[in-house]
C-alpha positions, 0 to 999 in steps of 0.5 A, a space after each residue: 404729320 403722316 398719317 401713321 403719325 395721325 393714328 397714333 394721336 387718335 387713339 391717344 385721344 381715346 374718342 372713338 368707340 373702337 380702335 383708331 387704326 379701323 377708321 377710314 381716312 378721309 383726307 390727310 392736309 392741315 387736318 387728317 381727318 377720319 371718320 369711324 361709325 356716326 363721328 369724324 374726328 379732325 387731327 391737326 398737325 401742329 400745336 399751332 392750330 388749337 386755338 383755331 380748332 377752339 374757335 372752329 367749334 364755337 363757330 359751330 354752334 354759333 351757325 346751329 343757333 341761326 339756323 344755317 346748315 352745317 356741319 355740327 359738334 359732336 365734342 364740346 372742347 378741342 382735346 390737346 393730345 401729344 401736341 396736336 389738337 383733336 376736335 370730333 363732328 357729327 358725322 354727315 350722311 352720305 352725299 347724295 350729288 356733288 356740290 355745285 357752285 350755286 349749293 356754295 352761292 346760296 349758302 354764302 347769301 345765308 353766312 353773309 346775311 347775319 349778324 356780327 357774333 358776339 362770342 364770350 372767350 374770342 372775337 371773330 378774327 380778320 381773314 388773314 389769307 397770308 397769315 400761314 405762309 410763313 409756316 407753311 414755307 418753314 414745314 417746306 423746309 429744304 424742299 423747296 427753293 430757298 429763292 422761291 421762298 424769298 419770292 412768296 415772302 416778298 409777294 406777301 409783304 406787298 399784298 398784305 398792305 394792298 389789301 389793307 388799303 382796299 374800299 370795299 363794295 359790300 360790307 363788312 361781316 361774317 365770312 366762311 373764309 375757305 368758299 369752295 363747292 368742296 367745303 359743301 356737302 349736300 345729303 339728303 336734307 340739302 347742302 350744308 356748309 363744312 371746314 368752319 376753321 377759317 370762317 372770319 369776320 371781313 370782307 364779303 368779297 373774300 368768299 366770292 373771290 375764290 370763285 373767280 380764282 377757281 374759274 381763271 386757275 382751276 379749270 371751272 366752266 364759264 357756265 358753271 361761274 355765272 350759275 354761282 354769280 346769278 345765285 349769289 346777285 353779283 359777280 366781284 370782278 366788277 370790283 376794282 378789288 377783286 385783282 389784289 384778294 386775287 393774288 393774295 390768295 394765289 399767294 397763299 395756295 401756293 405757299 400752301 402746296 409747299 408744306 407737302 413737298 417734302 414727303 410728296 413729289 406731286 406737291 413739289 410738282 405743283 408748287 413749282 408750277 404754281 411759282 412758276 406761273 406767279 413769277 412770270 406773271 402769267 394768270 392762264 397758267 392751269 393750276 390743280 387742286 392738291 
């Protein structure tokens, strides 16, 4: 889905007060997402992810009724329109600083404190991280080595049944799933949790492993990892578990870049690095967010 492809599914949807092609793009991955007055309006790229955007707002209210700050609906149903699902937020004002990683720590401590929900329609769903990777591969289609495809499969085969295996240190419980400082948007009322899509019910250790990826891949400070870990009271790489969730999410970022490449050289620069690195087995190798 180009973004062309988006606008034409947001004025299907009809949910704007004016014209589609006047709102503003704010990112273009999974979702495109736009923003127009005080709303955002999230288009997915396939008919695949409705019961997610379903679910994604049920997660919404579900953290407005505990009093966690994040992001809230603006709509009450995720619209099916030409085969995308369509979800509309209310739109947060603007940031006042960026996000640091103690915004996201404090949060986390906030998520991983409640209660199991209990929804009506659903249960919250395991964190699977390598549940897309097989779509994300098949969007890649020719763009991408068919035996690098083969590999990332492989790879996901053995890492789903080391993870299955695990014993956790914390326990289990409600999960953001996707715990980066760019899922925090900090307005002039403080920091506020967004992208809902993936909150789970699972390991704790999963939000905070992503963490320790952004510090070893992404290029995060050392100070900038112990702010997160004294804010949040632990630090998961004293977890023997911490190396598996780690490559299963490796696993699936990098899957993950491939569904770009066959419209972005960029991305099939990125992806090729990422499998690079994983099929030489070297953990230094610097990865860039896309």
């Amino acid at each position: 889905m180009d973004e062309a492809r988006a606008r034409d599914v947001l004025a299907a949807a009809g949910v704007l007060p004016g014209r589609a092609e006047d709102a503003r793009l704010l990112s273009l991955g999974e979702n495109a997402v736009f923003a127009a007055g005080d709303l955002v309006v999230k288009v997915g790229r396939d008919a695949e992810l409705l019961d997610r955007a379903r679910r994604e707002l049920a997660v919404a209210v579900w953290l407005a009724e505990q009093d966690v700050p994040a992001v809230r609906a603006a709509g009450p149903e995720a619209l099916s329109v030409e085969g995308h699902p369509v979800t509309v937020w209310q739109r947060l004002p603007e940031p006042v600083r960026p996000a640091e990683p103690r915004d996201l720590a404090e949060l986390l401590r906030m998520v991983h404190a409640l209660p199991v929900p209990s929804f009506e329609s659903f249960e919250l769903p395991p964190r699977d991280l390598l549940d897309g990777v097989e779509r994300w591969l098949r969007l890649a289609g020719e763009a991408i080595d068919p035996r690098d495809a083969a590999y990332l499969r492989e790879r996901r085969d053995g890492f789903a049944s080391a993870a299955a295996a695990l014993t956790p240190r914390l326990p289990r419980g409600p999960i953001h799933g996707d715990a980066l400082p760019r899922n925090v948007h900090v307005g002039p009322s403080g920091p506020v949790l967004v992208d809902l899509e993936t909150v789970s019910l699972d390991l704790r250790e999963h939000d905070l492993v992503v963490m320790a990826l952004s510090h070893d891949r992404y290029g995060m400070s050392a100070a900038a990892y112990d702010s997160f870990t004294e804010a949040y009271g632990w630090d998961v790489r004293e977890w023997s578990g911490c190396a598996v969730l780690r490559g299963a999410r490796e696993t699936a970022s990098c899957a993950w870049v491939a569904q770009h490449a066959p419209s972005n050289p960029k991305a099939r620069a990125e992806f090729e690095r990422r499998v690079g690195s994983l099929r030489e087995g070297d953990p230094t190798v610097r990865w860039y967010p896309f």
